[in-house]
Steps between C-alpha positions, in 0.01 A plus 500: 500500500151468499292220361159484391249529754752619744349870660820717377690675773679767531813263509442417168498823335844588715794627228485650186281486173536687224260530178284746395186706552201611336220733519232311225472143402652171621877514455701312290531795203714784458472825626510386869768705746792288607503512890660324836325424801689371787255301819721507878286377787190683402671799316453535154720783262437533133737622283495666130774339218723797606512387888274788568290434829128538411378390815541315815183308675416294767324188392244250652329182385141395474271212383778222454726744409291598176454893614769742567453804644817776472496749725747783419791621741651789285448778271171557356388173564529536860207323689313433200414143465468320166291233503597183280480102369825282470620190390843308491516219264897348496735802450193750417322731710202680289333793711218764408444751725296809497699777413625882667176682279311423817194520250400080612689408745308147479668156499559421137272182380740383232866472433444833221562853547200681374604879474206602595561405827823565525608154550858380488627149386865378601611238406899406628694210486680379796879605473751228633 
């Protein structure tokens, strides 16, 4: 697990979260789509409610393990890489990431999805 002011890892993030995602605002209301993710190695897979695949990655790590970038191994994500910020506080993994518009592909600043960037926030729960 990691602790505050530990650089997260992708050891950490290994096993599966599940929680929601956005595309506006910070989290925490309704209206946000139930999803899965599952971290092996460096291998991520996200999942919809109905154990539909929407996409597998590869991930890597940057700046203390703030940044993640997601670089796509299937479908129409496929070598596309989706620049992102992460945290893990106890059994909680919050992560905005630009999304598959492709419109601004930037780093998010903040832990919001702004549609007009096309910004996703996830935010899972660790599953024991």
């Amino acid at each position: 697990m990691a602790l505050a002011g530990d650089d997260l890892t992708a050891k950490d993030l290994q096993g599966t979260w599940k929680g929601e995602r956005w595309t506006e605002g910070s989290g925490g209301g309704n209206g946000g789509e139930v999803v899965e993710f599952t971290f092996k190695d460096n291998v991520l897979v996200g999942r919809k409610k109905s154990g539909v695949v929407i996409g597998e990655a590869t991930f890597t790590l940057s700046d203390g393990g703030k940044n993640i970038d997601a670089t796509g191994t299937s479908g129409g994500y496929r070598n596309k890489t989706y620049p992102g910020i992460i945290k893990v506080e106890g059994d909680k993994l919050t992560w905005c990431s630009a999304g598959g518009g492709g419109k601004d592909m930037k780093r998010p600043g903040s832990f919001t999805a702004n549609p007009g960037s096309a910004h996703y926030l996830i935010v899972l729960t660790r599953q024991k």
